[in-house]
N, C-alpha and C positions, 0 to 999 in steps of 0.2 A: 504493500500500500504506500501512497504516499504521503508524507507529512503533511499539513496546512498549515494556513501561512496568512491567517486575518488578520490584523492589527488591531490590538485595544490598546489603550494608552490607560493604566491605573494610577490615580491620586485620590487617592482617599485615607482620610485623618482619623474618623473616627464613626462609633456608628452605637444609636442608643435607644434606647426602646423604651415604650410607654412616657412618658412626660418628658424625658429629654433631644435634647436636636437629633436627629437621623441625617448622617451623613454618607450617599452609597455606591457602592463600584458599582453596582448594576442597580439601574431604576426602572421602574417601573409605570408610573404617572400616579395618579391619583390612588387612594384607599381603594377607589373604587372600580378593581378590576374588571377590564373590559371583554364580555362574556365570548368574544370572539375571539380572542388570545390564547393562543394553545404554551401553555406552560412548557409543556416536553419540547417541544419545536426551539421553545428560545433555550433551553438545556440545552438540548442538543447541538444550537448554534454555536454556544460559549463554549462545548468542548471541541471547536474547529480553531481558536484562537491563543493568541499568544499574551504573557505577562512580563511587565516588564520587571528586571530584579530590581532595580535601583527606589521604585516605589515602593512605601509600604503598601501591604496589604493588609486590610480587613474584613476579618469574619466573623459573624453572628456565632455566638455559642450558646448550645443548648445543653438542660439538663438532664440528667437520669440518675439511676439508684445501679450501687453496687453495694452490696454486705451491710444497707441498713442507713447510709450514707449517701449523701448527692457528689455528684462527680458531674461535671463541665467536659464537655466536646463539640467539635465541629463535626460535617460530611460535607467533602470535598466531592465524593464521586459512587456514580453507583451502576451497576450492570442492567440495568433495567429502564425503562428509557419513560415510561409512564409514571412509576416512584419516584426518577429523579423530578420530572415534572413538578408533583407531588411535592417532595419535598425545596424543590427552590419555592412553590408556592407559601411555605409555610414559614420560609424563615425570609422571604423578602431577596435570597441571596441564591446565585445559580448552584445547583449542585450537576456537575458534569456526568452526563450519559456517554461512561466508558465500559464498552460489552467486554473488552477484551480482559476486565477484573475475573471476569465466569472461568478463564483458565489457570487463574491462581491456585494450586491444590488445597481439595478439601480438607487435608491432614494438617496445612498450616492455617488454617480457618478458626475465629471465636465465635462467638455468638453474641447477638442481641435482641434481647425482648419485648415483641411490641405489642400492645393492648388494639385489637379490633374493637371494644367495647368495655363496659364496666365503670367503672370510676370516671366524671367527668373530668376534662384536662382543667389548668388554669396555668396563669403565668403569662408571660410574655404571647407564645404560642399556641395556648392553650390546649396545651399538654401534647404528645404526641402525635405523630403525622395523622390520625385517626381524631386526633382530641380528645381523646379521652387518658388515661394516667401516662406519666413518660416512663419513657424505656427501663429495663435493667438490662446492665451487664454482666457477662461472665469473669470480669478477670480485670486488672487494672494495670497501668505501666508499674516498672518491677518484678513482676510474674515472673518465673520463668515461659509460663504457656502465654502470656500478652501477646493479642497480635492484632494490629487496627482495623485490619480487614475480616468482617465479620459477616455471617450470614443471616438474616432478619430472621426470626420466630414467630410467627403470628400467634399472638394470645386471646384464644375470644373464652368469656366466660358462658357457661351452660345456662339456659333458661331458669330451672329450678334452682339456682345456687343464688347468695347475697355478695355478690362484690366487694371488696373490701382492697384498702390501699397494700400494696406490694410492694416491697423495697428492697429483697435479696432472692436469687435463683433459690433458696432453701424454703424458701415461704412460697416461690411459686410453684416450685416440686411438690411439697405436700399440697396442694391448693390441685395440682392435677392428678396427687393419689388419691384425695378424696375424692373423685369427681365433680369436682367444681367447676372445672376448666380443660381447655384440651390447648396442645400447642402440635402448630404445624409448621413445620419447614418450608422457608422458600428456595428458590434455584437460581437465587442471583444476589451477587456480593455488596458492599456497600463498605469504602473507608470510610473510617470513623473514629481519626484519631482522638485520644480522650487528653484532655487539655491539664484538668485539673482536679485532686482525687484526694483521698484520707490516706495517708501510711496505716500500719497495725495500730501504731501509737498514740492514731487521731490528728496524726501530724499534718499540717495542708501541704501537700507538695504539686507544685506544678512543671510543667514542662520544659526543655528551654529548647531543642532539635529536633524537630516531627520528620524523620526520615520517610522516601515514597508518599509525601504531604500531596503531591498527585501522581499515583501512577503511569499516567498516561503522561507524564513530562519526564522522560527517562534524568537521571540523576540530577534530580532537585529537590532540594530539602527548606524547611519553614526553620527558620529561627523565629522563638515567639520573643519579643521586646515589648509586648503590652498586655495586663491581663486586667479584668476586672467582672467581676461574677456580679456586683449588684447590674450590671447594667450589660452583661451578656454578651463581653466583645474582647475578642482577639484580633491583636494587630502582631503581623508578620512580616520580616525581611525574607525573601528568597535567595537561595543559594543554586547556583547551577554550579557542576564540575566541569560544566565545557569553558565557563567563564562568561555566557553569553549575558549580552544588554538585554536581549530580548529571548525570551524562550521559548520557544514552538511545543506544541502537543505533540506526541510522538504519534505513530500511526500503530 
């Protein structure tokens, strides 16, 4: 295949949700999305396109539960081209429809759990790509098993059962030995590096090198140089190993 070669020019400072200024690499017009605008299509555009390293970049970060605890992440990218849709719709911000994550092996694969129903969202996003509770995770950076590229879990809860909020894979495991819930695997991958998370010690530890930060731009990595959890935003410098000003999508 061959590479493409669109030009975006990124400067952006900062980016802030609910009562503060919104400042955004990708806009979209008005709150009031126009019913004619196919979400996946402009994904899909933005994973044809290059970044520049010399700009920061900013990304909306969201949250979810690991081991009882909230943990902060981003999704750069995902093998599915209707989710990614889906999800740039949810955070304001493109997530790249790249299929070629689906050859990644499933041996190096984590997991992440999503709620089709049950518990209403809130927050920024209002809750999960579905809206209703956010994600868990399997695993955290430090892990030995950590791995950003994760394969989605669909969580829906059973008719006869009471919903209740879920905050560690040990509470949703019993929650589907009682039959409360079922969980189904999907067949397409999703980065999702995790930004910021609890040590054992309850320690906050954050990131500072999100290596494969996009698959799809062969060796380039996110230095993170800005965090801030009340207001949902990561700002990154890029790194390329080729040295470039400008980075292309690999094919």
């Amino acid at each position: 295949m061959v590479s493409q070669s669109i030009w975006i020019g990124i400067v952006m400072t900062a980016f802030f949700v609910g009562l503060s200024s919104t400042y955004l690499i990708f806009h979209t017009g008005s709150s009031d999305v126009n019913e004619d605008f196919n979400m996946s299509e402009q994904s899909s555009m933005m994973s044809n396109m290059q970044f520049n390293t010399d700009a920061p970049l900013t990304i909306p970060m969201i949250d979810g539960y690991y081991n009882g605890e909230k943990v902060y992440f981003i999704h750069t990218e995902i093998s599915d081209k209707d989710i990614a849709g889906m999800m740039t719709t949810m955070v304001n911000f493109p997530t790249l429809y790249v299929p070629d994550l689906d050859d990644i092996s499933s041996d190096d694969l984590d997991k992440v759990y999503i709620f089709t129903n049950g518990i209403a969202g809130s927050g920024p996003y209002g809750g999960g790509p579905f809206f209703f509770q956010i994600d868990i995770f399997d695993s955290v950076p430090g892990m030995e098993e950590y791995n950003q590229f994760r394969v989605p879990q669909l969580v829906t809860w059973n008719e006869d059962s009471n919903p209740i909020l879920l905050t560690s894979i040990e509470d949703l495991f019993e929650a589907e030995a009682n039959g409360e819930l079922s969980i189904e695997s999907t067949d397409f991958v999703v980065n999702a590096p995790i930004i910021v998370w609890n040590s054992d010690d309850g320690t906050t530890q954050t990131a500072s090198m999100i290596q494969n930060m996009f698959e799809s731009m062969s060796g380039v990595e996110g230095e993170l140089t800005f965090v801030d959890k009340n207001n949902y935003v990561a700002i990154f410098k890029l790194h390329s190993e080729k040295g470039m000003g400008m980075m292309e999508i690999s094919p």
